[in-house]
C-alpha positions as CSV (number, residue, x, y, z in Angstrom):
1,X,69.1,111.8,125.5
2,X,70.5,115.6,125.3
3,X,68.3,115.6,121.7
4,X,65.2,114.5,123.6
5,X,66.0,117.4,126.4
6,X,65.9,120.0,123.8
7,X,63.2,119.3,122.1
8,X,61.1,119.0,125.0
9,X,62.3,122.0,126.0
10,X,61.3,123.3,122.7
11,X,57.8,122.0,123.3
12,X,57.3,123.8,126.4
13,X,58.6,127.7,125.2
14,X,56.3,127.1,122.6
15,X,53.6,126.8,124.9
16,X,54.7,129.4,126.7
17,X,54.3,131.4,123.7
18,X,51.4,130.7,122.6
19,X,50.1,132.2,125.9
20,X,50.3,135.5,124.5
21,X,49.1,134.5,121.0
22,X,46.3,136.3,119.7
23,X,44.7,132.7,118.0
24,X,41.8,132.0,120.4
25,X,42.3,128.0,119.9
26,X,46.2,128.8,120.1
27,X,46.4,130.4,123.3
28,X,43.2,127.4,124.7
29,X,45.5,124.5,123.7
30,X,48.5,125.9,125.7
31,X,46.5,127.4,128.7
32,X,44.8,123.3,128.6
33,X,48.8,122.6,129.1
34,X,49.5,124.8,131.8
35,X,50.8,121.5,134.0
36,X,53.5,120.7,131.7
37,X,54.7,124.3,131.3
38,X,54.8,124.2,135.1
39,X,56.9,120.7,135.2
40,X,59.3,122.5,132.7
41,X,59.9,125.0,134.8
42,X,60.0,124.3,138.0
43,X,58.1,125.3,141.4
44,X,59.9,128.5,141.8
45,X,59.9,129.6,138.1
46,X,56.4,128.7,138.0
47,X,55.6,130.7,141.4
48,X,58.2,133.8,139.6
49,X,57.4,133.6,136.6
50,X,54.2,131.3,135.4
51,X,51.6,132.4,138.1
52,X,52.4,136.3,137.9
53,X,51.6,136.0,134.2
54,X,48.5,134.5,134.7
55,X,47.7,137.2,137.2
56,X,48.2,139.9,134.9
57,X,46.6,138.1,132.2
58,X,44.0,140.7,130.4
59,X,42.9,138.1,128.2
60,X,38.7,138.6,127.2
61,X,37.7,135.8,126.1
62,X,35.6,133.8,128.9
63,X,36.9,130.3,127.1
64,X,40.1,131.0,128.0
65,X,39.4,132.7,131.6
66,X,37.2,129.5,132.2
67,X,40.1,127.0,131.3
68,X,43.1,129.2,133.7
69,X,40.7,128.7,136.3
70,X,40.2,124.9,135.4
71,X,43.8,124.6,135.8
72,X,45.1,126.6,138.6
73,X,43.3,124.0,140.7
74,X,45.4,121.4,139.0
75,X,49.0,123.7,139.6
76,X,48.3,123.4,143.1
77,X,51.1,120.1,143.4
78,X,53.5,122.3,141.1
79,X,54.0,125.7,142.9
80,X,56.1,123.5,145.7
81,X,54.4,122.3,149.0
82,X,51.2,123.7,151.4
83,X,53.5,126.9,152.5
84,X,53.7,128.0,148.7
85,X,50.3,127.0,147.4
86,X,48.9,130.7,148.4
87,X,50.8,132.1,145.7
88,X,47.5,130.6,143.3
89,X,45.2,132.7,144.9
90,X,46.1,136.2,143.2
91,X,45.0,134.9,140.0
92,X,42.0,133.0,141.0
93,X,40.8,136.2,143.0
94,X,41.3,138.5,139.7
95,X,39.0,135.5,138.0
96,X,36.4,135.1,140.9
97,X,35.1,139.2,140.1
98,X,34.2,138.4,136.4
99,X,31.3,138.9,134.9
100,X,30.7,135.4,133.5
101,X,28.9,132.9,136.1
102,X,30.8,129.8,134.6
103,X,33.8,131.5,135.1
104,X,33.5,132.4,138.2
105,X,32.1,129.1,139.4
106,X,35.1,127.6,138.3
107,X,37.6,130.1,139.8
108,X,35.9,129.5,143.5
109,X,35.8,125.9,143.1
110,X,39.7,125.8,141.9
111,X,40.2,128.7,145.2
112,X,38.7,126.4,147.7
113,X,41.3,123.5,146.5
114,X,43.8,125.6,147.3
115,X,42.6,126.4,150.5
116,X,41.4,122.9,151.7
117,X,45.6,122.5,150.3
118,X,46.9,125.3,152.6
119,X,48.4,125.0,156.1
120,X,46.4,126.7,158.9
121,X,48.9,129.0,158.8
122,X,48.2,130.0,155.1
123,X,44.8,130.2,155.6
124,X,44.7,133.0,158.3
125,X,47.5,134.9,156.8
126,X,45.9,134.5,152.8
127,X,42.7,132.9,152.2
128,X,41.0,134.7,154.9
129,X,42.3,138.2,154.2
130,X,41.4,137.1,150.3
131,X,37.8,136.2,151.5
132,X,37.6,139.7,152.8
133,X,38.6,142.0,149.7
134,X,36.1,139.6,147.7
135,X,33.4,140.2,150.1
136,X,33.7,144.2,150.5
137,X,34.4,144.4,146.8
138,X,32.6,147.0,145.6
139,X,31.1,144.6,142.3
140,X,28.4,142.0,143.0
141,X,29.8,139.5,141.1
142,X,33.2,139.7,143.6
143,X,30.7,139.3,146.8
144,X,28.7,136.0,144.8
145,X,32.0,134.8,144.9
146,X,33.3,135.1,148.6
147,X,30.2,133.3,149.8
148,X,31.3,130.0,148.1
149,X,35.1,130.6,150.3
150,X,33.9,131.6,153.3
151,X,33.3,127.8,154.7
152,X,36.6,126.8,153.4
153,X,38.2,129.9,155.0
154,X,36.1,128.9,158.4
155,X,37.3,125.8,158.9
156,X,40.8,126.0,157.8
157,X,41.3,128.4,160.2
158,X,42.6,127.0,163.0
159,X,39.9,127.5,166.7
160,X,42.1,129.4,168.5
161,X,41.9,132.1,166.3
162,X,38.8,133.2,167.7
163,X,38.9,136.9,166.4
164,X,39.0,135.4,162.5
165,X,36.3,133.6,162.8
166,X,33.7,136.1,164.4
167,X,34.7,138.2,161.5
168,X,34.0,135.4,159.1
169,X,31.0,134.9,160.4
170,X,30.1,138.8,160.4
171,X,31.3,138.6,156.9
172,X,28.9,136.2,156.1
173,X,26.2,137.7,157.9
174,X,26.3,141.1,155.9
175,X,26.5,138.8,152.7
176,X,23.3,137.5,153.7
177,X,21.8,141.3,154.2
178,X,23.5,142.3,150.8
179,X,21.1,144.9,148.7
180,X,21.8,142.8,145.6
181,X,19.8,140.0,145.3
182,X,22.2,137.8,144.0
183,X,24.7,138.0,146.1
184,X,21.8,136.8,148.7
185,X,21.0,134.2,146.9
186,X,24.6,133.0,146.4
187,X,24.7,133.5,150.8
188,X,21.4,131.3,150.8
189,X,22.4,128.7,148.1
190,X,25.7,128.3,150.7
191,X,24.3,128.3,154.0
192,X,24.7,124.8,154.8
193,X,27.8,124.7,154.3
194,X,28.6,127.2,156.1
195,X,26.6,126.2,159.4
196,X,28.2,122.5,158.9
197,X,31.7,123.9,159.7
198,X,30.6,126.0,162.4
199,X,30.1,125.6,166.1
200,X,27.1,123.8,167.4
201,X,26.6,127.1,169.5
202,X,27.0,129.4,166.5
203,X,24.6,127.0,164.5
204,X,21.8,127.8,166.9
205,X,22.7,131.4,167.2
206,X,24.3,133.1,164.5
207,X,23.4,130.8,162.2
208,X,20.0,130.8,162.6
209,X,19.1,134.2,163.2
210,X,20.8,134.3,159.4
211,X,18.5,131.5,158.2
212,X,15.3,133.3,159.6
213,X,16.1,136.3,157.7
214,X,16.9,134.5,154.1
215,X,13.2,133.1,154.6
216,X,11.5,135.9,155.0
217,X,13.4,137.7,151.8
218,X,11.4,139.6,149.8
219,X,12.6,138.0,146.5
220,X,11.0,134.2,145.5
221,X,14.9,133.2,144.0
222,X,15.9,133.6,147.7
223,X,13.7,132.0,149.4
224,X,13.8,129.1,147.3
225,X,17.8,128.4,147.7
226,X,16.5,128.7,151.6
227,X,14.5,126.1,151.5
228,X,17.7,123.5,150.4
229,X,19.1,124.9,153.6
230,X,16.5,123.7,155.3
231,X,17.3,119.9,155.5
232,X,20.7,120.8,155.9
233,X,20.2,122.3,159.0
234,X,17.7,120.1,160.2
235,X,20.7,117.1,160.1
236,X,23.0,119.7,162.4
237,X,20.0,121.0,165.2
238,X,18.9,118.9,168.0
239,X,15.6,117.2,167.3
240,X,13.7,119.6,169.7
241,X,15.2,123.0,167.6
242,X,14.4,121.3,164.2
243,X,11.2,120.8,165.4
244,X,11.0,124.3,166.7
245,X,12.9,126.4,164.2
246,X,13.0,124.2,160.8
247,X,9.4,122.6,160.7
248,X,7.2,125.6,160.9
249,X,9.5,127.5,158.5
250,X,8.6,124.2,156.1
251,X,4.8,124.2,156.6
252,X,5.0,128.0,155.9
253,X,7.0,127.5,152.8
254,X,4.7,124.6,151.2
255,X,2.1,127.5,151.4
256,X,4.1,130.1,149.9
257,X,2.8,132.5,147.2
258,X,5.6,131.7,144.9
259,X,5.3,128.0,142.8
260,X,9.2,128.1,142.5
261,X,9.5,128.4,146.5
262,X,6.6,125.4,146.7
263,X,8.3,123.7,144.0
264,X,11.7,123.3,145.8
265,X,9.9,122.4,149.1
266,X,8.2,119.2,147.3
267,X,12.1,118.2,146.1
268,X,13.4,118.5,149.6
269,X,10.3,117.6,152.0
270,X,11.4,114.2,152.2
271,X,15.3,114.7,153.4
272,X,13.9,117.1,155.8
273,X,11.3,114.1,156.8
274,X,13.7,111.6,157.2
275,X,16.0,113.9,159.7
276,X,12.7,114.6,162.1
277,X,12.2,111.0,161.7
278,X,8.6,109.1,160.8
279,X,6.6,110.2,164.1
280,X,7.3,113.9,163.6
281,X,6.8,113.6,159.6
282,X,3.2,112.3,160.0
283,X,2.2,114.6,162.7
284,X,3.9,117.4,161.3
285,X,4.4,117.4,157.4
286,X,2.4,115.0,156.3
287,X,-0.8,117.6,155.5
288,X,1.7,120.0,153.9
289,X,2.8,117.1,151.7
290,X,-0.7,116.6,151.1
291,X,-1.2,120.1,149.6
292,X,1.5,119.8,147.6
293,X,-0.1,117.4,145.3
294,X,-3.0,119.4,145.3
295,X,-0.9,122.2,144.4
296,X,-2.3,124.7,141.7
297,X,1.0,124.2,139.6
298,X,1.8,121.0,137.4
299,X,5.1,121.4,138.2
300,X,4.9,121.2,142.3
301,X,2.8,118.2,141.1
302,X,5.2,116.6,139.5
303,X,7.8,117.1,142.2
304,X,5.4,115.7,144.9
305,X,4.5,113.0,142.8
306,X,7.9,111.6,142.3
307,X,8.0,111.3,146.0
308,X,4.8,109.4,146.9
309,X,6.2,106.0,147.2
310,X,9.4,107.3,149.4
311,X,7.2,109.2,151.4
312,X,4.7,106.4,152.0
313,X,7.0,103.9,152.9
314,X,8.3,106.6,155.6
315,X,4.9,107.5,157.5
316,X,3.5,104.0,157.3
317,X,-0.1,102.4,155.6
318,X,-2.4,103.7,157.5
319,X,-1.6,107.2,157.9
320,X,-0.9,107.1,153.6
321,X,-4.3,105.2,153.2
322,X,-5.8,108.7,155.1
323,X,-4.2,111.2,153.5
324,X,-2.2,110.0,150.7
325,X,-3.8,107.3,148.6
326,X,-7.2,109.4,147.8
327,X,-4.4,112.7,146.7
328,X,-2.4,109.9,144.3
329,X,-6.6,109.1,143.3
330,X,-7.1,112.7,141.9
331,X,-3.4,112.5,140.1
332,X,-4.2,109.6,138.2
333,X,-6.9,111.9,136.6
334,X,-4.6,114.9,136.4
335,X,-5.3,117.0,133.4
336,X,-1.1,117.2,133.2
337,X,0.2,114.1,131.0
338,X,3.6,114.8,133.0
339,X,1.9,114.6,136.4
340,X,0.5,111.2,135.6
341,X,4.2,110.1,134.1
342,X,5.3,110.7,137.3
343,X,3.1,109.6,139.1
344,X,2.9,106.1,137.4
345,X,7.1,106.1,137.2
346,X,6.9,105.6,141.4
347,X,3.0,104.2,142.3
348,X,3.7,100.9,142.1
349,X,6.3,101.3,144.8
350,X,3.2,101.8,147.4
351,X,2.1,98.7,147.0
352,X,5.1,96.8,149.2
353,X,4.0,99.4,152.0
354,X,0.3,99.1,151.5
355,X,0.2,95.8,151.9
356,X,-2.0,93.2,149.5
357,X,-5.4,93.9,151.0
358,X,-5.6,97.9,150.3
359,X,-3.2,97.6,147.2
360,X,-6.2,95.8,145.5
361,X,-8.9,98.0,147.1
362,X,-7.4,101.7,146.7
363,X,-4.5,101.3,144.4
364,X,-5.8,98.5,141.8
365,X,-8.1,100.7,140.1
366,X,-5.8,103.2,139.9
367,X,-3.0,101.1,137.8
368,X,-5.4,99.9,135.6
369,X,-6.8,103.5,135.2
370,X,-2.7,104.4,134.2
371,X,-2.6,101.6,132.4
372,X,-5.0,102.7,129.8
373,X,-4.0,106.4,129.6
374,X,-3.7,108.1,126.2
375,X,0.2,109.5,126.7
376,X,2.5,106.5,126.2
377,X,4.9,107.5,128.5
378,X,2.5,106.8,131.9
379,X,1.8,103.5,130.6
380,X,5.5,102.7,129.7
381,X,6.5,103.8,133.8
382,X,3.7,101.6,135.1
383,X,5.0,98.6,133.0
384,X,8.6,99.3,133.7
385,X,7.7,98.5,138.1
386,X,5.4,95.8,137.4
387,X,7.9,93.5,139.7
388,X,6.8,95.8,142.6
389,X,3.1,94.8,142.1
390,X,3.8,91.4,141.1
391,X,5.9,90.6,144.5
392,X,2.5,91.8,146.7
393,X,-0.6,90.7,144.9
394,X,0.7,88.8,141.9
395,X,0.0,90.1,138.0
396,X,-3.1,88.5,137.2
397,X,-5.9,90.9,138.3
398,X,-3.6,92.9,136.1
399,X,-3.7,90.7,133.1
400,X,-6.8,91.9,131.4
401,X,-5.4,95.4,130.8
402,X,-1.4,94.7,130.8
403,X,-1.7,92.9,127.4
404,X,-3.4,95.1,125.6
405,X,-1.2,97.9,127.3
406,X,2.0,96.4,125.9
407,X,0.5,95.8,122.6
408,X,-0.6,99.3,122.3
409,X,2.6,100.5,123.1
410,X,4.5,98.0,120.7
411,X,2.7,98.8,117.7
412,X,3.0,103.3,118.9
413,X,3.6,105.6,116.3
414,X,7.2,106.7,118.0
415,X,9.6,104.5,117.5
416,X,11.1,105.1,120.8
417,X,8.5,104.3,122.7
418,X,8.4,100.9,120.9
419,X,12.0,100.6,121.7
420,X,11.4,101.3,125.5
421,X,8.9,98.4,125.9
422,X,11.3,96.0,123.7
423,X,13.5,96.1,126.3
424,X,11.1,96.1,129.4
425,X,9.6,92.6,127.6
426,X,12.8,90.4,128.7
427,X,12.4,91.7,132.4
428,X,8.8,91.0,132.1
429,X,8.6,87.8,131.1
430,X,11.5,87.0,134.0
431,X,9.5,88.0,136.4
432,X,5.9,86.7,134.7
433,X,7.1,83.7,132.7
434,X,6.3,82.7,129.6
435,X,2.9,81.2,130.7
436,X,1.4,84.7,131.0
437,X,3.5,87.1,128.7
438,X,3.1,84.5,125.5
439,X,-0.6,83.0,126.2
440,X,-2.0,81.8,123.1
441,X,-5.9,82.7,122.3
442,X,-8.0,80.9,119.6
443,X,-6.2,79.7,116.4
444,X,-3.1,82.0,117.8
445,X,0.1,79.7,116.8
446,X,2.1,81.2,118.9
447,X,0.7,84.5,121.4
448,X,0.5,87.9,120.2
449,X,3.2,89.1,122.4
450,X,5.2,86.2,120.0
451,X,3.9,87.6,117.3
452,X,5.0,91.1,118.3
453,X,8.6,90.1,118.8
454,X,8.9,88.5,115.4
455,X,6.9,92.1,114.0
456,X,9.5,94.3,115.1
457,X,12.3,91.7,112.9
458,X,10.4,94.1,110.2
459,X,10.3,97.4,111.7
460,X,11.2,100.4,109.8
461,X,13.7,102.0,112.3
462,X,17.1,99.9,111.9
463,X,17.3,100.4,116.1
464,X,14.1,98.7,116.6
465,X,14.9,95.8,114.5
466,X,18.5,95.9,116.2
467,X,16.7,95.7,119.5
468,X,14.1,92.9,118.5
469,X,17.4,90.8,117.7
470,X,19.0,91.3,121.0
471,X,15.4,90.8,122.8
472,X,14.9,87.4,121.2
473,X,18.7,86.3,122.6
474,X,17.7,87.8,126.0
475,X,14.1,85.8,126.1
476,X,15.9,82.7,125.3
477,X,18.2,83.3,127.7
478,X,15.3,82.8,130.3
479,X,13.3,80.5,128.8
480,X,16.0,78.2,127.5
481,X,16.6,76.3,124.0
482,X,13.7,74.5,123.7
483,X,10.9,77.0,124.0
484,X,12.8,78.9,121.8
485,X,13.2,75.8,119.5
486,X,9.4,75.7,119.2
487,X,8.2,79.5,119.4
488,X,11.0,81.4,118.2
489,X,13.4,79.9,115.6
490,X,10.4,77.8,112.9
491,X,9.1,82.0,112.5
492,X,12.5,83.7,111.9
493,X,13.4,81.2,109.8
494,X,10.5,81.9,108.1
495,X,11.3,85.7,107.6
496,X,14.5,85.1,105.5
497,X,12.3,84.6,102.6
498,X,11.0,88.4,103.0
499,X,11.8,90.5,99.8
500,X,13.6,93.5,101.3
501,X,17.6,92.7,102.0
502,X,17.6,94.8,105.1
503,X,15.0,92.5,107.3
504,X,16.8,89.7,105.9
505,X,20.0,91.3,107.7
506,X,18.1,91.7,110.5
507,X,17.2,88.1,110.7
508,X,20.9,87.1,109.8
509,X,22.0,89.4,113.1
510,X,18.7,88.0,115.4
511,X,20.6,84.2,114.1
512,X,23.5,85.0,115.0
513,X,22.7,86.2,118.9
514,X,20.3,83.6,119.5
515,X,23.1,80.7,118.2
516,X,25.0,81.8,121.5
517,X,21.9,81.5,123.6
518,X,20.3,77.6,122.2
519,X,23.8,76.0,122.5
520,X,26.3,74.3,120.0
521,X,24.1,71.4,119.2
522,X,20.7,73.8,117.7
523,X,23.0,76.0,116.4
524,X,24.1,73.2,114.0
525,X,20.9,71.5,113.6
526,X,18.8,74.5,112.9
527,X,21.0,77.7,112.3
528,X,24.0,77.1,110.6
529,X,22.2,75.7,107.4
530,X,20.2,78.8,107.1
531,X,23.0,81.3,107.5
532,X,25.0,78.9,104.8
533,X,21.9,78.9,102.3
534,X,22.6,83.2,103.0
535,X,25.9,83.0,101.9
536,X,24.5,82.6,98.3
537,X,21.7,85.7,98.9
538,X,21.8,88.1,95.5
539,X,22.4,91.0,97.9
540,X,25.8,91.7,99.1
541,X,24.8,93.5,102.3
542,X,23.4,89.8,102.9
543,X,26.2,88.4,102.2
544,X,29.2,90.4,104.1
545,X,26.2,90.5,107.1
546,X,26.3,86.5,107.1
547,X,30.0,87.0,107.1
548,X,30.6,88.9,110.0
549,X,27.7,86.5,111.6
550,X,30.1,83.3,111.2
551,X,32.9,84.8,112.5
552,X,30.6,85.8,116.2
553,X,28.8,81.9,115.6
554,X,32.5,80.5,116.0
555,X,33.1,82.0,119.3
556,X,30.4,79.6,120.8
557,X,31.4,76.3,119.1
558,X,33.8,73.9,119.3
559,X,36.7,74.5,117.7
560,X,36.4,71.1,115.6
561,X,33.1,72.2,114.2
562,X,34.8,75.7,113.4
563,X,37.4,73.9,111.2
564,X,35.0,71.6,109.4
565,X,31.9,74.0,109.0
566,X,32.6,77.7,109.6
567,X,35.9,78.3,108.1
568,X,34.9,76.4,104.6
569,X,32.0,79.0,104.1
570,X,34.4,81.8,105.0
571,X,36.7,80.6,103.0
572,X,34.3,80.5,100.2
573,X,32.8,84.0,100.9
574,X,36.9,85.1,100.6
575,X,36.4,84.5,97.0
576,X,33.2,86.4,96.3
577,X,33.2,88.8,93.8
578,X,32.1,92.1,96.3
579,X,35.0,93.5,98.0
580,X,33.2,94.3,101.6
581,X,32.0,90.2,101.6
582,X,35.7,89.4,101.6
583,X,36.8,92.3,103.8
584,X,34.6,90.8,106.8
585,X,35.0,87.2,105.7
586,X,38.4,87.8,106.0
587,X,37.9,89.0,109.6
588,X,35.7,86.0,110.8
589,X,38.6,84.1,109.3
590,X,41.0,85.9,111.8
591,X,38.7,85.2,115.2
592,X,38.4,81.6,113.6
593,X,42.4,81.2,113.5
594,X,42.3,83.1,117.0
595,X,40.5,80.3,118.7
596,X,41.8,77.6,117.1
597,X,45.0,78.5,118.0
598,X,44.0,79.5,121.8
């Protein structure tokens, strides 16, 4: 026991001295330690000792300053209780005046743990005054910083001390006037926190006499982190001051000269929406959101697209058949691919609010107009929703152009994009059934879309034909054992006559899913005798492949028929004459043993 003391004791003073070594990595590793050195020794040699070193740390390199102030939020159970945890603070304030963002990020986020960890007590007699020195510090960088503390400072501080907080709240109000304008933006980007800690009296006073003057800043980057603050505040103001401070300052921000300013209105428009509630949004917002997606910028247009269906569902059919349906109209025509992707990723979600009648008059035209767009990923998005259609007017007006759709994007030059609609066909055909998804035409044995998932058995890209595999367990999975029986298993088996020994792997794995899906008694009938005939294949990436297969088969079988069929052929592939076929047949031999033994 004494041996184990002192070596552990070992361990920790060489962390300790790797603090000062002048290895980068060295001095990371320990500093990623700093909880154990603090264990070792104790909460007042860690507050003596640990945390003063730390303090007058001069190290330079912003790894290392980002990981101290990773970990002082973690030392904050180690310096000994609430009334000591202030002691932190001096090192995190050193790290919240650098020059690196990241670093300083992390040195307020780890400051305000130790704050929200403090006593009230603590927080008037050290965070406050620490908030101070950061705000009147002569660098920017130490001003960025104190806007992130000054909530936590504000509502630690207990309501009696009245004093304190008027001068946090002057603090913050010169913050917000700062002549650098990132210090502004930092006060903007942390209004609402601010305003949520504070008074409902000092919300509508202070509070908004310091919002009205970050909107009218001169500089786009602050108005922009304004506009977040906008929704916040709407949550905290009485539905008549929303109305009368918050809405106008919207509409006047949708029309602003600067695309980033419009961009971040078309994020937040809808939270602010939902807080004034559906009346107020239609009378109010609803033409702003209007010229948003007839906004001169792609990018607003993306962000108001993305939105449509939310925003829909919110002012109701007929005030979205007005002014909404003949916007998303234009969009579908965009001359931005990414406008239309983002568009079709949410249109479908209209139709529930739309109701059947108008979804087939206005929107009808407009999926089939997605679904035959040149850019692969607007028809992917309009597939991927189909459910939403299907539940409201059904899928076959659809049909004519959702076939040829989901071909064209099978058989598309990128192989993710065949990969995406691989998996989407399993959901589809859920939702569709195998009636529409796998009709047959003319002298068609068994469907294109059949056809399809047997093509991509023999795609190129190992992930594709890795996908097809787990796409035929998953259709079978729906449609049961017998369709697959007679659509799915005569054509794989089929493909383990193809030349190349990689699609026959593939057909060995796609075997070997779909035996858990048909049941024990196809499984024998139909797939065991074909992955036994591959135990003898001239390739032994075949072979070890059919190996690891019977080992997965047993799981889903009897154990009788795991003793009298499986473990023979394992036991024959032991004694083949590659050393990777009797690695994994030795394996499948193991799982076998496992369950017969369970």
């Amino acid at each position: 026991m004494a041996s184990d003391n002192s070596e552990d004791l070992f361990s920790v003073a060489m962390l300790i001295d790797e603090l000062k070594n002048e290895n980068v990595q060295l001095r990371l590793n320990s500093i990623r330690r700093l909880t154990t050195i603090a264990s070792a020794l104790g909460a007042e040699r860690t507050r003596s000792e640990l945390v003063p070193f730390l303090t007058d740390s001069n190290d330079d390199e912003d790894e290392c300053l980002l990981a101290i102030a990773e970990e002082m939020g973690n030392l904050i159970s180690k310096v000994g209780g609430p009334e000591h945890v202030h002691c932190l603070l001096a090192p995190l304030e050193n790290l919240s005046t650098v020059e690196e963002t990241v670093v300083r990020e992390k040195a307020v986020e780890s400051a305000c743990k130790v704050g929200a960890a403090m006593t009230s007590e603590g927080i008037t007699a050290h965070f406050v005054p620490a908030v101070q020195r950061l705000a009147s510090g002569d660098w920017f960088t130490a001003r960025i910083s104190a806007c992130g503390m000054v909530a936590v400072a504000y509502e630690g501080c207990p309501a009696s001390e009245a004093e304190t907080r008027s001068q946090l709240r002057m603090t913050y109000s010169k913050l917000c006037a700062d002549e650098t304008p990132m210090v502004r933006r930092a006060a903007a980007q942390h209004l609402g926190k601010f305003a949520a800690v504070c008074e409902p009296e000092n919300v509508k006073g202070e509070i908004m006499q310091l919002f009205q003057q970050l909107v009218q800043d001169e500089q786009d980057s602050v108005r922009l982190l304004a506009v977040e603050d906008c929704a916040a505040l709407g949550k905290l103001l009485p539905r008549e001051e929303c109305v009368a401070e918050i809405v106008p300052t919207v509409k006047k921000f949708a029309a602003d000269k600067s695309w980033r300013v419009r961009y971040m209105v078309a994020q937040q428009l809808y939270s602010l929406c939902e807080s004034v509630g559906a009346d107020l949004a239609r009378t109010e917002l609803l033409q702003s959101y209007e010229q948003l997606l007839m906004d001169n910028e792609a990018e607003v247009r993306i962000a108001s697209a993305g939105n449509v269906a939310a925003f829909v569902q919110l002012v109701g059919a007929a005030a979205a058949g007005a002014k909404i349906v003949p916007r998303v109209k234009d969009l579908a025509a965009d001359q931005s691919q990414h406008v239309r992707a983002a568009l079709a990723s949410c249109i479908m979600g209209l139709a529930p609010t739309m109701g059947k009648d108008q979804t087939i008059d206005q929107l009808l035209p407009v999926f089939l107009t997605l679904l035959k767009d040149e850019f692969p990923d607007v028809r992917l998005n309009i597939i991927s929703k189909l459910d939403q259609v299907n539940q409201v007017i059904g899928v076959d007006l659809l049909s004519q152009e959702l076939l040829p759709a989901i071909k064209d994007l099978a058989e598309d030059i990128h192989w993710r994009v065949r990969l995406a609609i691989i998996e989407y066909i399993p959901l589809l055909a859920s939702q569709m059934g195998t009636a529409f998804l796998f009709q047959k035409g003319e002298g068609d044995k068994g469907g294109e879309l059949n056809a399809l998932c047997l093509q991509w058995l023999g795609d190129r890209v190992h992930s594709i034909r890795e996908a097809a595999a787990v796409n035929l367990q998953k259709l079978t999975e729906v449609f049961g054992a017998e369709w697959a029986c007679a659509n799915i298993l005569p054509r794989v088996m089929e493909l383990m006559s193809n030349n190349h020994y990689l699609y026959r792997t593939t057909v060995v794995r796609a075997m070997t899913l779909l035996a858990s899906a048909v049941g024990q008694e196809v499984a024998m009938r139909d797939i065991m005798p074909a992955l036994k005939e591959s135990t003898k294949d001239k390739v032994p990436n075949v072979r070890f492949a059919v190996a690891k297969a019977l080992g997965e088969v047993a799981a889903a079988l009897d154990p009788s028929v795991v003793e009298g069929e499986i473990k023979p052929a394992l036991l024959e592939l032991q004694q083949d004459q590659d050393v990777d076929v009797r690695f994994y047949a030795g394996q499948s031999l193991q799982l076998c043993d496992a369950k017969l033994s369970a």
